[in-house]
C-alpha positions, -999 to 999 in steps of 0.1 A, spaced: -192 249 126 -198 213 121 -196 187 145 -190 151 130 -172 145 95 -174 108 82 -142 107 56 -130 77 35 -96 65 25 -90 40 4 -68 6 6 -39 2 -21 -25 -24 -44 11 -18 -55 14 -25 -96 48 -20 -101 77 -7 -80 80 -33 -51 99 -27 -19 116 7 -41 98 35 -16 124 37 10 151 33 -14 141 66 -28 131 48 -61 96 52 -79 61 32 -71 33 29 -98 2 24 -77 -32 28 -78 -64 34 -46 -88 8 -52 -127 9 -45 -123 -1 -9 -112 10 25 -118 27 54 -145 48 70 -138 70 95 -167 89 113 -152 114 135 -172 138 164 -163 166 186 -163 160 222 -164 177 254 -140 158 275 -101 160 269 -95 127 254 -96 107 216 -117 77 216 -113 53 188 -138 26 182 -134 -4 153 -162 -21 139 -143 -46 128 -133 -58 160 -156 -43 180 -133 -32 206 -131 6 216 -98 26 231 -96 57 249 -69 80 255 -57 118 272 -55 142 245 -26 156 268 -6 125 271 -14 104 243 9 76 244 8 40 224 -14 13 237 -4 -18 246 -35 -33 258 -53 -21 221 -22 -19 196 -47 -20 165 -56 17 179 -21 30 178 -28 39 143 -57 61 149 -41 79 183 -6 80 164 -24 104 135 -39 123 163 -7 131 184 10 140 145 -16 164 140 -17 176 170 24 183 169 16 202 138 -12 227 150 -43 209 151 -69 229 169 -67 208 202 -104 193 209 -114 159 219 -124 135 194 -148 99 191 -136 84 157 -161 53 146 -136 30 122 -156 8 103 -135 -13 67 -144 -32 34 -109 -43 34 -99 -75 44 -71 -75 71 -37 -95 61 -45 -95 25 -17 -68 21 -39 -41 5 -28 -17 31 -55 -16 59 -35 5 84 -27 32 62 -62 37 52 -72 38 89 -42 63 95 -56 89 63 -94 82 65 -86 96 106 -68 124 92 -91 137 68 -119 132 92 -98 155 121 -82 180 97 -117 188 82 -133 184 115 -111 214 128 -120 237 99 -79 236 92 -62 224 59 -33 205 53 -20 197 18 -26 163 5 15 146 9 19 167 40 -11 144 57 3 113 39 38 120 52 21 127 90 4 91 82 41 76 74 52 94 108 28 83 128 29 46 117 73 52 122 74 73 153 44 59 174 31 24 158 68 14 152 68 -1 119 93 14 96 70 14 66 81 39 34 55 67 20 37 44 -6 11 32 13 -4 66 22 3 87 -7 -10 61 -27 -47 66 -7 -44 103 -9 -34 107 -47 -60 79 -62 -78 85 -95 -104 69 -112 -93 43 -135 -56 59 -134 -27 46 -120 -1 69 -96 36 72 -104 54 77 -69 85 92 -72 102 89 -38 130 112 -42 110 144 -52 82 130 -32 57 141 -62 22 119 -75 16 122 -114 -14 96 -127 -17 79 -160 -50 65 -175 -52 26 -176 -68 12 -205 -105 8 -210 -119 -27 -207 -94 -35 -180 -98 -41 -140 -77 -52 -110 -79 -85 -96 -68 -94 -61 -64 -129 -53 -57 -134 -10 -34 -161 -9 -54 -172 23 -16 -169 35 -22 -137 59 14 -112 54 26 -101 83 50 -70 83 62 -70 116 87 -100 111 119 -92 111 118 -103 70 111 -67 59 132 -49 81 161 -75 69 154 -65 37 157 -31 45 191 -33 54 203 -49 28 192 -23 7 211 5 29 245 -24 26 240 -24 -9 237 16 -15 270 17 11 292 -3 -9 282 11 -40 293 43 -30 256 62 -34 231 77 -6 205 55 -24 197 26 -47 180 51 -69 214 61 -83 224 30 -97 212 7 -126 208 -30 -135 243 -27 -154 260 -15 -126 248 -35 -99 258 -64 -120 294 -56 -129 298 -49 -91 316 -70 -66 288 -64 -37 276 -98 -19 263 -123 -37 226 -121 -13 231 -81 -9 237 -79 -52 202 -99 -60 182 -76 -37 197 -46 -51 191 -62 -82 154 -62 -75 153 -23 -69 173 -9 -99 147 -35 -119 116 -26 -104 127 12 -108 134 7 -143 107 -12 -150 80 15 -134 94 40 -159 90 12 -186 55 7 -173 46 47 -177 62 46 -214 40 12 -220 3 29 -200 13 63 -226 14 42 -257 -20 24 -242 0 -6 -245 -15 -28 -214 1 -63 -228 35 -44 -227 21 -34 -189 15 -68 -179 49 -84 -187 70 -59 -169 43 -71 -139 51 -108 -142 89 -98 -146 85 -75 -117 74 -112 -95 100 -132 -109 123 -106 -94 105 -107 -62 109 -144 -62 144 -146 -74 164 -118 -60 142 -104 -32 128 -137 -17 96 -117 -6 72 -140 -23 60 -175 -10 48 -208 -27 15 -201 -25 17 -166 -43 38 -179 -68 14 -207 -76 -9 -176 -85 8 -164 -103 22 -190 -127 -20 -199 -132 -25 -165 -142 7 -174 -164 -20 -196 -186 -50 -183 -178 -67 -164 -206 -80 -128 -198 -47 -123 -176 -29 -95 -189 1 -97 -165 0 -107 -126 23 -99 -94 22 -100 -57 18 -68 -41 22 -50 -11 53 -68 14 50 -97 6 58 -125 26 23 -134 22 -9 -118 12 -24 -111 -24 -15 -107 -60 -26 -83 -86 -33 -96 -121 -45 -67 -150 -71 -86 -164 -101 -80 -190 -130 -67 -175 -154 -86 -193 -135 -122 -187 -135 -115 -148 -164 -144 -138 -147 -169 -157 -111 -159 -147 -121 -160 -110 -140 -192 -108 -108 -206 -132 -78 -195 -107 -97 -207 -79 -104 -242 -88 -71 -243 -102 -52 -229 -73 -72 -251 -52 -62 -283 -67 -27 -270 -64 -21 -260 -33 -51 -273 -12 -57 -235 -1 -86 -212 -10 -78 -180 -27 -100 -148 -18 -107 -127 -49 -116 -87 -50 -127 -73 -85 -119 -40 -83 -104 -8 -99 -79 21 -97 -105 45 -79 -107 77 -59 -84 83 -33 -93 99 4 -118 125 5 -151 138 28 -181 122 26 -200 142 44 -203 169 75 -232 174 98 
């Protein structure tokens, strides 16, 4: 029996399919080569410790009565995961989880969910027990619901468990089923920070939220996923509640565009439906902000861009452009002197690439 497991799940970026998880529409996503480490050991005394690197701060809780932290919210994630687990059989044994990330916090690359499935795949292996890979991403979801108390959807921690190299995942939120499609060789993921950090907690997302569930209410259907484009638009819903349903029949149609488009290997077909996908977000959804559409109208003109987006919430945060891989120096330094005589702001880039999602590094 082993007693410490270090696992790794990786952080997300979103290329198509924004805000469309909890309207039971369709995501493609992809893991990228950075996350979170989670070192997890067996203890003697009834409680689950969780320490973070990052911040350098360490919380400790009852195994027995494990109840959300006010004094160290950022643990909630961690202790949420634990009491999920624990609810659904986990052998019950006290825990010291180590948290240590490569991702940067506020870029909107999905930092809490990597925390919440690198601590599951640490426990769940750490216990000798199994657990199939969308039953721990749905615990994730549950614990980030029930005990952090943000209302997130499913696509932040299915898209860390079902990663592939240099694939993209198609998220179908209504079957709740991953399928991956190879990119293109040649090509890689850029992530541009705004510098503007997203923050989900304001009321913006959960706004947006219910708008969708108005919308889907007076069109007569238990979700957006049931309508199109065409029938949104010869409705008579709300002027504001019709452009954000707007942006969900669009983004799910263009996902399914964006599979057809991967299968033909046709990446410049790929990369329009992403800058479509923005101009959506700007237009009907209102999720973007000056400073990400600035990036986005650079990587309009810059060459090497394939397509670009925001990703994640929005409100904030990063985009994601598909660019050539061999370009990538020259397309960084280019976007950042450009966006910096622009906006006055400094934009944060990550080169990376669809990569493996969560898995066990290694036991002792």
């Amino acid at each position: 029996m082993h007693n410490s497991v270090i696992a790794f799940a990786p952080g997300r970026v979103e290329l198509l399919g924004n805000h469309t998880d909890y309207n039971e529409g369709v995501v493609l996503s992809a893991a990228i080569d950075r996350g979170v480490t989670a070192s997890a050991h067996r203890v003697l005394e009834r409680t689950v410790e969780v320490s973070s690197q990052t911040n350098q701060r360490t919380a400790v809780a009852s195994l027995d009565e494990l109840s959300p932290s006010a004094e160290e919210p950022w643990a909630n994630y961690g202790f949420g995961v634990i009491r999920e687990l624990l609810a659904a059989g986990l052998p019950s044994y006290g825990l010291r989880i180590e948290i240590a990330s490569d991702l940067p916090v506020g870029a909107g690359l999905s930092s809490s969910a990597a925390f919440e499935v690198a601590t599951a795949y640490a426990a769940v292996d750490l216990a000798n027990w199994s657990l199939a890979p969308m039953e721990i991403a749905r615990l994730c979801q549950k614990a980030e619901n029930d005990f952090v108390g943000v209302k997130c959807g499913l696509l932040d921690q299915a898209s860390s468990v079902f990663g592939e190299d240099n694939k993209a995942i198609l998220l179908d939120f209504r079957s709740i089923t991953a399928e991956t499609y190879q990119l293109p060789a040649g090509i890689s993921l850029l992530l541009l920070d705004s510098g503007i950090p997203h923050a989900l907690t304001g009321g913006e997302y959960n706004e947006r939220r219910q708008q969708c569930v108005e919308a889907a209410a007076a069109l007569n259907v238990s979700a957006l996923r049931d309508v199109s484009t065409d029938q949104v638009l010869s409705s008579d819903l709300d002027p504001l509640v019709k452009r954000r349903a707007l942006h969900i029949t669009g983004e799910n149609e263009r996902v399914f565009a964006g599979r057809q488009a991967l299968l033909a290997n046709d990446v410049v077909a790929f990369g329009q439906l992403m800058f479509a996908s923005h101009e959506s977000s700007r237009l009907n959804f209102e999720n973007s902000t000056s400073h990400l559409d600035a990036l986005v109208d650079i990587a309009k003109t810059t060459p090497g861009i394939i397509g670009s987006r925001l990703t994640g919430g929005g409100f904030g945060g990063s985009t994601v452009s598909l660019i050539r891989t061999e370009l990538a120096q020259g397309i960084i330094g280019n976007m950042q002197s450009r966006y910096m005589s622009l906006t006055g702001a400094k934009c944060r880039p990550i080169l990376t690439r669809p990569s493996q999602g969560a898995r066990v590094l290694q036991r002792h």
